[in-house]
C-alpha positions as CSV (number, residue, x, y, z in Angstrom):
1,X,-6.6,8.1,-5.8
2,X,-7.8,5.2,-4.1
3,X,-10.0,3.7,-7.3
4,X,-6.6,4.1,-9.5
5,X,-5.5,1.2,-6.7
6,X,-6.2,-2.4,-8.1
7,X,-5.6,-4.5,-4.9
8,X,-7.2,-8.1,-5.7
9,X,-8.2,-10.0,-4.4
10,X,-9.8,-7.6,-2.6
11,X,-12.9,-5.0,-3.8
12,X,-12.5,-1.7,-2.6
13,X,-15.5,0.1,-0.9
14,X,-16.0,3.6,0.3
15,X,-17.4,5.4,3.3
16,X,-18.7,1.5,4.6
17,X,-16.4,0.9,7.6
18,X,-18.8,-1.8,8.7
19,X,-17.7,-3.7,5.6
20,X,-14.3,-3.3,6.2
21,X,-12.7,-7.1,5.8
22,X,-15.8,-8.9,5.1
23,X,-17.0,-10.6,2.3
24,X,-19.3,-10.4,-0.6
25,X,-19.7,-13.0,-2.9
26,X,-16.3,-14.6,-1.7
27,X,-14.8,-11.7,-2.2
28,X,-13.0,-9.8,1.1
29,X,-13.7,-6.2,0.9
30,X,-11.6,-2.9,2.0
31,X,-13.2,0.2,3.2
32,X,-10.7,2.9,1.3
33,X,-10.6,4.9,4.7
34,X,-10.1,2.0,7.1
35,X,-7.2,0.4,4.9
36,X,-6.0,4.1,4.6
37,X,-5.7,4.5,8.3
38,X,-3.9,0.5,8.5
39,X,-1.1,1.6,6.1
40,X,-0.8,4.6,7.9
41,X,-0.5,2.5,11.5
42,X,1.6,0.0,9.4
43,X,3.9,2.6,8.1
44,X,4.6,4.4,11.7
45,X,5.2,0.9,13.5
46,X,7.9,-0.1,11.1
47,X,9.8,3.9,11.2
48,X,9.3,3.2,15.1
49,X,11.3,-0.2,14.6
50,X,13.8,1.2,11.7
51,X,15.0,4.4,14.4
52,X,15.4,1.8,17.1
53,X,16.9,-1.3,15.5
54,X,20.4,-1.4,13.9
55,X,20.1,-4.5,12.2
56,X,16.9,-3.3,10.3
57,X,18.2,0.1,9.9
58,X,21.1,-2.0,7.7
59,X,18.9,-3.8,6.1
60,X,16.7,-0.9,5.0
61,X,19.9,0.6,3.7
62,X,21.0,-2.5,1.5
63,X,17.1,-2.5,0.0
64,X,16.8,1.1,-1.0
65,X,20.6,0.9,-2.8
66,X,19.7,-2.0,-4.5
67,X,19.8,-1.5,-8.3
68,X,16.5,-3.8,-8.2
69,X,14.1,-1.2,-7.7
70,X,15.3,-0.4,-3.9
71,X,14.4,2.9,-4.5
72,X,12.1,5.2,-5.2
73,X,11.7,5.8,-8.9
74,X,9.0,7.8,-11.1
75,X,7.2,7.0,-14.2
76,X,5.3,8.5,-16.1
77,X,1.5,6.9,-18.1
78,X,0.6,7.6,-21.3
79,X,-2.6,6.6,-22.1
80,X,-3.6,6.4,-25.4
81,X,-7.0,7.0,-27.0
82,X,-8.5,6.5,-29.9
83,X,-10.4,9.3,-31.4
């Protein structure tokens, strides 16, 4: 799932943690697992601070009622081939 993620700047590298946030070439690479485990750590900081902070807790509230794209949606891909 990771290689369906297209996060440039960045190159995306597997199985290289030494790698992680260095560069090559001038471009900064991400070790899939390493940036895994950050969004993960990312992700359980900010539910920490949304159960204990009112004012975010609003916030987070107005965003996923927002008729922007607050919420989650799904979509589907077609891709089409040639044959």
């Amino acid at each position: 799932m990771i290689h369906s993620l297209n996060p440039q700047p960045f190159m995306i590298v597997c199985h290289n943690s030494r790698m992680h946030l260095c560069e090559a070439s001038g471009v900064r690479m991400l070790n899939a697992e390493d940036f895994y485990a950050d969004l993960v750590s990312a992700s359980r900081a900010y539910f920490v601070a949304l159960y204990a902070d009112v004012h975010l807790q609003s916030r987070f509230a107005q965003r996923i009622a927002a008729s922007d794209g607050g919420k989650p949606t799904t979509a589907s891909v077609v891709e089409a081939t040639h044959l």
